[in-house]
N, C-alpha and C positions, 0 to 999 in steps of 0.2 A: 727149249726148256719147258717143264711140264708146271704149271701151277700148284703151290702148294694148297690143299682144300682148307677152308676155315668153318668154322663152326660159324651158324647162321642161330640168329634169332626168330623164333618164329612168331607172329603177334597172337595174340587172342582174339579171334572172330568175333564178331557185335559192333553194335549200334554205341557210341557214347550217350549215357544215360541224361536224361532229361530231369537232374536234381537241381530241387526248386530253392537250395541256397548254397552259394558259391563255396561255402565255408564249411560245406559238408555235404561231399561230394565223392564221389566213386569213378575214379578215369578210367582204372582199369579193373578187372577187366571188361569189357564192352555190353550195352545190354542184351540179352539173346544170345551170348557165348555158350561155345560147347566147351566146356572142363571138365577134367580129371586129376586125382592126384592130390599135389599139396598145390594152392593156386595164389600167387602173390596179391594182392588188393592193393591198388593206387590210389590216391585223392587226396583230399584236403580236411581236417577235422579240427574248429577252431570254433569256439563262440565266444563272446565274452563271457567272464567267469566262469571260463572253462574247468569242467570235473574230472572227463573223464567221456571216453564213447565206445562205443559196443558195434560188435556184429552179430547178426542176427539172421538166420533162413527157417523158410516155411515150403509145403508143399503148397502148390495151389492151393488155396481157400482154405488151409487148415492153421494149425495153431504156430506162432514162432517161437523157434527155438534159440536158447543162448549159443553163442557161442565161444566167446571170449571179448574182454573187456582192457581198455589199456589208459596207461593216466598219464600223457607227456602229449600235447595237443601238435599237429602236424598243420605244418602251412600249407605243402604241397610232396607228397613226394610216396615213400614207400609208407602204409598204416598196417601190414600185418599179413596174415596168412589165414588159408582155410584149408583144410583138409577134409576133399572132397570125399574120401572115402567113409566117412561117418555119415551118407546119405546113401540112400539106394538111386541108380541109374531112376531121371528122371527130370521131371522139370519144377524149378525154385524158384521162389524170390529169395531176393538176398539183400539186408541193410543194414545202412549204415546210421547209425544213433549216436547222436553229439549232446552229451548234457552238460548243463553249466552245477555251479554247486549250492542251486535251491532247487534242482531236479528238472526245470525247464529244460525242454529241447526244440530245436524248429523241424519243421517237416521233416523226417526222415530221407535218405535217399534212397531210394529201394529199384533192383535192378535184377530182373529176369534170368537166370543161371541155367541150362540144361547141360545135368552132370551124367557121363558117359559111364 
């Protein structure tokens, strides 16, 4: 009998990123991944008196850009999407901003992206 084939996940290449608060944080995808497409974002977005948090990319050394904003704080799990094609093929950072609602945030998470 011949095995039925299954659909396979395939993971996101990279490093897990080195963010400096547990509570806002980026799992996936990895730092130094290559993506394309529309790309799911995993992690954690939580501070106290939590507002509201953002993602953000920039090209190397230059300005960041919005990207969208969401208002229901995550403990761990799925935080959103990017849609890599509003970039030119290249290499990003990319982060994650958690603010509470007197505009504080802590250190950002910010994680190396090169979009195909």
């Amino acid at each position: 009998m011949t095995p039925t084939p299954t659909a396979a996940t395939v993971p996101v290449s990279g490093q897990t990123p080195n963010c400096p608060n547990p509570n806002a944080r980026i799992t996936q995808p990895g730092d130094g991944a290559r993506v394309s497409g529309v790309i799911q974002i995993s992690g954690a977005a939580m501070v106290d008196n939590f507002d509201y948090y953002k993602f953000e990319f920039r090209p190397l050394g230059g300005e960041w850009s919005f990207i969208q904003s969401y208002d229901n704080a995550v403990l761990g799990g799925a935080l959103g999407s990017w849609n890599t094609g509003t970039a030119a093929p290249g290499e990003y950072e990319f982060r994650l901003v958690v603010v509470d609602t007197i505009g504080n945030y802590p250190e950002p998470c910010v994680i190396r992206l090169i979009v195909q």
